[in-house]
C-alpha positions in Angstrom: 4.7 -1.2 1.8 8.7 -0.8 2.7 10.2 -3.1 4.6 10.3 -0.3 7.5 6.8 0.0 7.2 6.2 -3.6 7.8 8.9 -3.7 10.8 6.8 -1.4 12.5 3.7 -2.9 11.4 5.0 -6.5 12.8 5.8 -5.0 16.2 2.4 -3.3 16.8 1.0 -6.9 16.2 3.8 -8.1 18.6 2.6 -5.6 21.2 -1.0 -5.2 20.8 -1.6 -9.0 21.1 1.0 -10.1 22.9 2.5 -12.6 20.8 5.9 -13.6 19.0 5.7 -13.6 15.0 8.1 -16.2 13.1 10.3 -14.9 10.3 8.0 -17.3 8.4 4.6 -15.8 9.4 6.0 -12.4 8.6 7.4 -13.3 5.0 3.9 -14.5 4.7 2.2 -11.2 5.9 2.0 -10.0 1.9 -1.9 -9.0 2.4 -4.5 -8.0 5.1 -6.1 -11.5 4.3 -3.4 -13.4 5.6 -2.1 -11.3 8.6 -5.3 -11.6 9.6 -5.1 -15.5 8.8 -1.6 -15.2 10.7 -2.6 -13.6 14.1 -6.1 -15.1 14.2 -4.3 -18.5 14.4 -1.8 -17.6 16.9 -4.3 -16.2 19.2 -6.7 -19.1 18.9 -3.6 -21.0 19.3 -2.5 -18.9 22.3 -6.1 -19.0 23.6 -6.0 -23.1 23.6 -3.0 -23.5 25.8 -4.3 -20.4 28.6 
Protein backbone atom coordinates (compact mmCIF):
# COMPACT_ATOMS: atom_id res chain seq x y z
CA UNK A 1 0.00 0.00 0.00
CA UNK A 2 1.53 3.67 -0.73
CA UNK A 3 1.68 6.00 1.74
CA UNK A 4 -1.19 7.93 -0.36
CA UNK A 5 -3.15 5.04 -0.21
CA UNK A 6 -3.07 4.77 3.50
CA UNK A 7 -3.72 8.75 3.87
CA UNK A 8 -6.84 8.19 2.25
CA UNK A 9 -7.40 5.05 3.93
CA UNK A 10 -6.74 6.82 7.50
CA UNK A 11 -9.27 9.66 6.70
CA UNK A 12 -12.23 7.30 5.68
CA UNK A 13 -11.67 5.75 9.25
CA UNK A 14 -11.54 9.40 10.54
CA UNK A 15 -14.81 10.18 8.86
CA UNK A 16 -16.82 7.05 8.92
CA UNK A 17 -16.33 6.67 12.71
CA UNK A 18 -15.92 9.84 13.78
CA UNK A 19 -12.70 9.61 15.53
CA UNK A 20 -9.11 11.17 15.64
CA UNK A 21 -6.13 8.52 14.78
CA UNK A 22 -2.65 9.17 16.50
CA UNK A 23 0.46 9.21 14.37
CA UNK A 24 1.09 6.17 16.60
CA UNK A 25 -2.07 4.16 15.76
CA UNK A 26 -1.52 4.85 12.14
CA UNK A 27 2.30 3.71 12.00
CA UNK A 28 0.75 0.67 13.63
CA UNK A 29 -2.10 0.21 10.89
CA UNK A 30 0.50 -2.35 8.90
CA UNK A 31 -2.39 -5.08 8.52
CA UNK A 32 -6.31 -5.46 8.55
CA UNK A 33 -5.73 -7.26 11.94
CA UNK A 34 -4.60 -4.40 13.70
CA UNK A 35 -6.65 -1.43 12.18
CA UNK A 36 -9.25 -3.35 13.19
CA UNK A 37 -7.51 -3.82 16.68
CA UNK A 38 -6.92 0.02 16.38
CA UNK A 39 -10.56 1.41 15.70
CA UNK A 40 -12.27 -1.36 17.69
CA UNK A 41 -10.43 0.13 20.77
CA UNK A 42 -11.12 3.73 20.05
CA UNK A 43 -14.68 3.09 19.62
CA UNK A 44 -15.17 0.96 22.65
CA UNK A 45 -13.12 3.63 24.19
CA UNK A 46 -15.25 6.34 22.62
CA UNK A 47 -18.37 4.39 23.47
CA UNK A 48 -17.25 4.29 27.45
CA UNK A 49 -17.06 8.01 27.89
CA UNK A 50 -20.68 8.83 25.75
Amino acid sequence: MSSFDKVELVMAFEDAFTIELTDDDIEAMQSVGAAIRILTRDLATEGASA
